[in-house]
C-alpha positions in Angstrom: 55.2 51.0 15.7 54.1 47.9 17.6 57.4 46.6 19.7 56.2 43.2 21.3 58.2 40.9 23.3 57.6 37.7 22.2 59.6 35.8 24.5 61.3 37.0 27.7 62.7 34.9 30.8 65.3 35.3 33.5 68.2 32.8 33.9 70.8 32.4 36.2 73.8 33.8 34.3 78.1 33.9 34.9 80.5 36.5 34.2 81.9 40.1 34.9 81.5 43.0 32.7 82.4 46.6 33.7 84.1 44.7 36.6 80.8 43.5 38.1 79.9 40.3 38.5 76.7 39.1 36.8 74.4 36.5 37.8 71.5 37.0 35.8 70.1 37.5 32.5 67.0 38.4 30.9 66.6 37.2 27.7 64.2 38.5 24.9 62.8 37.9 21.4 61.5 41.0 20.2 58.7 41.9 17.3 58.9 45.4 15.7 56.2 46.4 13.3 55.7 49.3 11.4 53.9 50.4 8.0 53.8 46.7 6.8 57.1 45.4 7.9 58.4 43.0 10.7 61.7 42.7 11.9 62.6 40.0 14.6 65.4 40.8 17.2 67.4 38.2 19.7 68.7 40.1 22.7 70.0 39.8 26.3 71.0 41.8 29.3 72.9 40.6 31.9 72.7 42.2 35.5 74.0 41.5 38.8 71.2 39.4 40.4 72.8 39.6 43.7 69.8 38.0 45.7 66.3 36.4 44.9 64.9 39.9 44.9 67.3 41.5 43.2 65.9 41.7 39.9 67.1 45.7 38.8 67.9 45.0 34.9 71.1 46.9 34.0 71.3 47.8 30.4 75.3 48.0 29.9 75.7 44.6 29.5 73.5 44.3 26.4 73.5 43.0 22.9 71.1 41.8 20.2 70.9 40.5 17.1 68.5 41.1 14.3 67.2 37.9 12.7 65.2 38.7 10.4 63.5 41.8 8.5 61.1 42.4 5.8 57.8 43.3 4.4 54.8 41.4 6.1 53.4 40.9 9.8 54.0 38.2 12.8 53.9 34.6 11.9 53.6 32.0 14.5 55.1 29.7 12.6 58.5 31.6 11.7 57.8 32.6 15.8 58.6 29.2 17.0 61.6 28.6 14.1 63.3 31.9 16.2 62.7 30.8 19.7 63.9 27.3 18.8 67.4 29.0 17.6 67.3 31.4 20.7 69.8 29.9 23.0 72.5 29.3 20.3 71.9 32.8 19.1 72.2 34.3 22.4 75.4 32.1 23.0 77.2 33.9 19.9 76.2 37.6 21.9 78.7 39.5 24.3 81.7 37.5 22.3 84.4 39.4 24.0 83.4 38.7 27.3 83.2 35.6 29.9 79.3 36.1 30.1 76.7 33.5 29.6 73.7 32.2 30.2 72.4 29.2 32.4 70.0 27.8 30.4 69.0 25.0 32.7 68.3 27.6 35.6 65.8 29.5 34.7 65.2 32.1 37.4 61.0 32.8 36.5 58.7 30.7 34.1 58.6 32.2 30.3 56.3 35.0 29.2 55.4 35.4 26.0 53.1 37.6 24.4 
């Protein structure tokens, strides 16, 4: 099994959950591969962020989404089709909540691997 981020970067964030208040979010596109089959997963965590160093990723406020699975390997080409639906995908996560993300404040640059 080959897990592979594809896409991760911090943004500013708002909302409570577990009566904390969140500030940031770390949001990921995630490549699973195994035995000849891919699978593509949209997900976010939201953590408390309550300084510029505070960084310490909390997993309760969590969701994801798979987009896509199926026999076959990465493509950069279907890749780019996911990242360019990322935000509204994230935006339909954590529905019952008042979390969301800040898209124009990112908090680091993108990685992607």
């Amino acid at each position: 099994m080959a897990v592979i981020n594809v896409f991760e970067q911090y943004f500013e964030a708002e909302g409570t959950f577990n009566d904390v208040e969140r500030h940031g979010a770390l949001v990921m596109l995630v490549s699973d591969s195994e035995a000849g089959n891919i699978r593509y997963e949209a997900a976010v965590t939201f953590f408390p962020h309550n300084d510029e160093e505070d960084y310490g990723v909390s997993y309760d406020a969590y969701d994801s989404k798979v987009l896509y699975e199926a026999a076959g390997r990465r493509s950069k080409k279907r890749e780019e089709q996911f990242l360019q639906e990322l935000p509204a995908v994230i935006d339909t996560l954590m529905p019952d909540t008042d979390l969301r993300v800040l898209w124009d404040r990112p908090l680091r640059e993108a990685c992607r691997g």
